[in-house]
N, C-alpha and C positions, 0 to 999 in steps of 0.2 A: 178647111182641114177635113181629110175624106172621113167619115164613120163606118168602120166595117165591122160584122159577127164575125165571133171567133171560128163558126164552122165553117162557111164560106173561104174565109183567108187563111183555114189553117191547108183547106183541101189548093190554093191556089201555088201557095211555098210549096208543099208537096208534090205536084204537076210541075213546078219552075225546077227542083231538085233534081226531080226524075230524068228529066227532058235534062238537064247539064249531065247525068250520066250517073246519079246515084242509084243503088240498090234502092229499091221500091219499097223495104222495110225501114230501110236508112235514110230514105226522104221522110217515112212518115215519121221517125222518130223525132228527126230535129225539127221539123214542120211543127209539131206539136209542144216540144219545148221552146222555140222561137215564139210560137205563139204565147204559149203559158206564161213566158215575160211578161209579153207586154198587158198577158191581164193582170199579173203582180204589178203593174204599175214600172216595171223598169222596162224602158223601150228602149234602154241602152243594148238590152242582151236579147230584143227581138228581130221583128221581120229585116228591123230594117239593116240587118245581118248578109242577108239572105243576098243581093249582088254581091258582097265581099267572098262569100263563100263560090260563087259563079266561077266570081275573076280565080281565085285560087284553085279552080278545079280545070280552067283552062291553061291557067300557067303552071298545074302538073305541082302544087304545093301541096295538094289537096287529093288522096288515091279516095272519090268515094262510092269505091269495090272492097277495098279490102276489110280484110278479117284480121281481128287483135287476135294477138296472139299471148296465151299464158306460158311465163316463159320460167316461171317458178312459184312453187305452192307450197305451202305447210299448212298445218291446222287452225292455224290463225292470221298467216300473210300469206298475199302474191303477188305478183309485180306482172304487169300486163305491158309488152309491146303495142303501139294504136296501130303500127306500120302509116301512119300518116292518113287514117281517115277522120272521121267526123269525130271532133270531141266528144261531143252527145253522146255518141253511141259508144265510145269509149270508159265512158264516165257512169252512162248506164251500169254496163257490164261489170264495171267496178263498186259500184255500188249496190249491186243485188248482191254479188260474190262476199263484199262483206258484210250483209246482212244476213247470209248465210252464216259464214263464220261465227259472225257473233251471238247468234241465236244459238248456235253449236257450241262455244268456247266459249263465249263470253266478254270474248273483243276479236274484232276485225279487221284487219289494214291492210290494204289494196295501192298501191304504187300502179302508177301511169308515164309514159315518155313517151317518147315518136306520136302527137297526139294535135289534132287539130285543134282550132277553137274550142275550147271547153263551156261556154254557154253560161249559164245563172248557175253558179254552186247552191245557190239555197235550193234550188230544186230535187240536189242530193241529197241536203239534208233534212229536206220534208220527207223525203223515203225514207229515210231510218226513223224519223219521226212519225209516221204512218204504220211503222213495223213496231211503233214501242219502244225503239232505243233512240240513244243519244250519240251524239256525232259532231268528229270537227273535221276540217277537210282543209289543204291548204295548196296553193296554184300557182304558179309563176315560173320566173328565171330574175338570172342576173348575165345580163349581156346578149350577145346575140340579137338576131333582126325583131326579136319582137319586144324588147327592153322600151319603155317609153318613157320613164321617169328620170330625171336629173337628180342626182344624188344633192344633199346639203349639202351648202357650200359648193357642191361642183361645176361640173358643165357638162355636157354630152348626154343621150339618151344611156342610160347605164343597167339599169333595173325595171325589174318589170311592175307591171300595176300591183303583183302581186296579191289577189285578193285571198281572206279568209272566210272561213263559215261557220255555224255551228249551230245546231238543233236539238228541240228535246222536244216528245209527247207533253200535249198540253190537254189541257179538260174544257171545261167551257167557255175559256179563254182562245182556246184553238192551238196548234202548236206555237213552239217561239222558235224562231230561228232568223239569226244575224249574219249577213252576209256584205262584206263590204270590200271595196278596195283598200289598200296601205296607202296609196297615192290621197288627192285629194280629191279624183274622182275618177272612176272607169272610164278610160277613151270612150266608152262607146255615150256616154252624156255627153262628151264633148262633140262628138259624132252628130249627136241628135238636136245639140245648140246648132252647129252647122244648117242641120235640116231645116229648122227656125226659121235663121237667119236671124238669132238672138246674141245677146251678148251673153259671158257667161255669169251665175250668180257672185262670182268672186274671182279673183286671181288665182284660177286653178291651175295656170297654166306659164311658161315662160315662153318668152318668142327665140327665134332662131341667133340671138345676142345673150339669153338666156337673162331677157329682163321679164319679172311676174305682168302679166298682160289680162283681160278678158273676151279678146278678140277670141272665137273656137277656131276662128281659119288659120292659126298661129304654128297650132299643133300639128296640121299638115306641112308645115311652107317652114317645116327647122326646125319647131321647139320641140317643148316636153312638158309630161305635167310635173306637179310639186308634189313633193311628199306629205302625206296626211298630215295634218296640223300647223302650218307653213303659212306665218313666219314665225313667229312664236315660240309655237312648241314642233316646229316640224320635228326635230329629232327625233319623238317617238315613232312618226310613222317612216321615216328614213328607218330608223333601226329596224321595225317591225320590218317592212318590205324585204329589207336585205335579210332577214334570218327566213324569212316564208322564202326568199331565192335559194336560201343555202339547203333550206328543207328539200326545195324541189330539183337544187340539183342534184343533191341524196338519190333524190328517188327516180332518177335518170339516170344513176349510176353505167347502167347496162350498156348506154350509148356510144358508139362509137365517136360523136361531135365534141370536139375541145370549145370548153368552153376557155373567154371571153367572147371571141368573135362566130362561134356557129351555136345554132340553136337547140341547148338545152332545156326545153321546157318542161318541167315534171308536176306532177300531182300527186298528193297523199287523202287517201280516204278512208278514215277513223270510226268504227264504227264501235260502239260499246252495249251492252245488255244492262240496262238499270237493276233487274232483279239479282244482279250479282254481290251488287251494294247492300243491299237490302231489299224492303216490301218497295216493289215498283207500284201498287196505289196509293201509299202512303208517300211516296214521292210527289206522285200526280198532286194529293192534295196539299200538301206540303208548298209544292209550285202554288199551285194558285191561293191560299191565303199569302203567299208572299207577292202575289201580282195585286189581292186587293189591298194590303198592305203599301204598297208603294204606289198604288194609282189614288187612295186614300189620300184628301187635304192637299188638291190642286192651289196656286198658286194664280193661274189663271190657266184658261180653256182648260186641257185635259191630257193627263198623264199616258204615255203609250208604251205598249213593251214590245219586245223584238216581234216583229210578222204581223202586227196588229194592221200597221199600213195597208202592208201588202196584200191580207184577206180583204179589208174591207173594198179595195181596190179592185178584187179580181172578184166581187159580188155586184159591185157597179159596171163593172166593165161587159162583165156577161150578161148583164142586164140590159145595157144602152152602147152598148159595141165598143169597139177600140177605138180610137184617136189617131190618127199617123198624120204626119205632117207633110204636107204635100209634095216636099219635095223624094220623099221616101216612096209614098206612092206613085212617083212619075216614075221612081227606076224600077220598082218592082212590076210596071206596067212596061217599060223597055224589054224587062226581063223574059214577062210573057208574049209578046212581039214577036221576040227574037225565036222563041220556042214556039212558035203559031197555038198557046193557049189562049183560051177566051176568059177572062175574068169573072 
């Protein structure tokens, strides 16, 4: 499994980017949030992204020239056009705008549609958690070509992964922010079990008969994943997905695509000012006697709260380089092949 530094491969996606035809701002963006996954430790929403976005830029799903467009404002909302380019830079845009706001107002909400891959939300919400506010952020569809879950009880890919977020300023605990799919796991693990050639931890997934499987090659070749909590208690995360779908088709509102079958995927991004509540250091402390409070009188190893992972992950990581699994770095070395970069 190749070891790379985050400087080296952040500059090589950025050169892979360029060369498929992105604005040179817009490669370095996602270059640099691709990377930032995979030192939080989620390689689902990293490099190995990066041929997916290629193919999508040659088969014209993907404009990564264009300019979002603000297509309505108030003092405390606006809803952004992506016109179909780079999530990232979509979601950027949306996320400083309502950090804006909510430093001005007091809350901020930003709506996103026409909007490519959206990348790790937690990495918006460490933005608002770096500015001192708090923030929830919510992602998906229902129906349409990017739906990959099978609803409960049902059949067919119908809903999407649907993931949620949400962040808050932390003290010496670091920030906390929780970000996860409604499904039972981001396509992009299952993605990266593929890379493996692993099986997957659980029956995340159903095959193309829509029986629960652990093969990852399942989910290309017909199936779908399961809804968070599944078999058991999936209903909560079936219900969660479908209302974060219904959120997000809200926030698509603007679009010309009918949904079921064309693709409405929308985004909301929540940004709030803690000092409106009250004392925001008195918050801060507040948080943390309640993190040692609850990591207080382990049961065995050691009690973790939201992001604690992911820091300690992207201090090793930057330390002792990334991990990719070889079969990620055979495409991303196709990639640069194909664009005559030198690695």
């Amino acid at each position: 499994m190749p070891i790379v530094q985050a400087e080296p491969l952040t500059r090589l996606i950025k050169n892979i980017l360029a060369e498929a035809g992105a604005r040179a701002d817009y490669a370095a963006i996602v270059a640099e949030h691709l990377v930032a996954a995979n030192l939080a430790g989620h390689d689902s929403h990293g490099v190995l992204r990066t041929p997916h976005y290629v193919t999508a830029i040659d088969a014209g799903r993907l404009d990564p020239r264009a300019e979002p467009d603000i297509v309505s404002q108030s003092a405390s909302m606006a809803q952004i056009c992506g016109n179909w380019t780079f999530g990232q830079v979509i979601a950027r845009q949306a996320s400083e705008l309502a950090i804006q706001m909510a430093q001005a107002q007091g809350i901020g909400l930003v709506s996103m549609y026409h909007e490519g891959h959206t990348g790790r939300l937690g990495a918006y919400a460490e933005m608002g958690a770096a500015a001192g506010l708090a923030s929830m952020i919510w992602d998906g569809c229902i129906g349409g070509p990017r739906s990959v879950v099978v609803p409960l009880h049902g059949t067919g890919r119908k809903v999407g992964a649907n993931p949620i977020a949400m962040g808050l300023p932390g003290g010496p605990h670091g920030s906390l922010v929780l970000d996860f799919a409604t499904s039972m796991s981001a396509a992009g693990k299952v993605m990266v079990a593929v890379a493996k050639d692993e099986l997957l931890p659980d029956e995340w997934i159903v095959d193309a008969d829509w029986q629960p499987t652990r093969d990852p090659n399942q989910l290309q070749a017909g199936g779908a994943l399961r809804p968070l909590g599944s078999p058991s208690v999936g209903h909560k995360g079936y219900a969660l997905g479908f209302m974060v779908g219904l959120f997000s088709l809200m926030a698509s509102l603007p679009s010309s695509a009918q949904p079921p079958q064309e693709d409405r995927w929308g985004t909301i991004i929540l940004m709030l000012d803690i000092a409106r509540f009250g004392s925001a250091d008195t918050f801060r402390q507040q948080v943390e006697a309640v993190i040692d409070y609850v990591k207080s009188d382990p049961l065995e190893g050691e009690v973790l709260v939201p992001g604690e992972v992911e820091a300690r992950t992207r201090r090793e990581r930057l330390a002792s380089g990334i991990p990719l699994p070889a079969a990620t770095w055979q495409e991303l070395m196709a990639c640069a092949t194909r664009f005559g970069i030198s690695p």
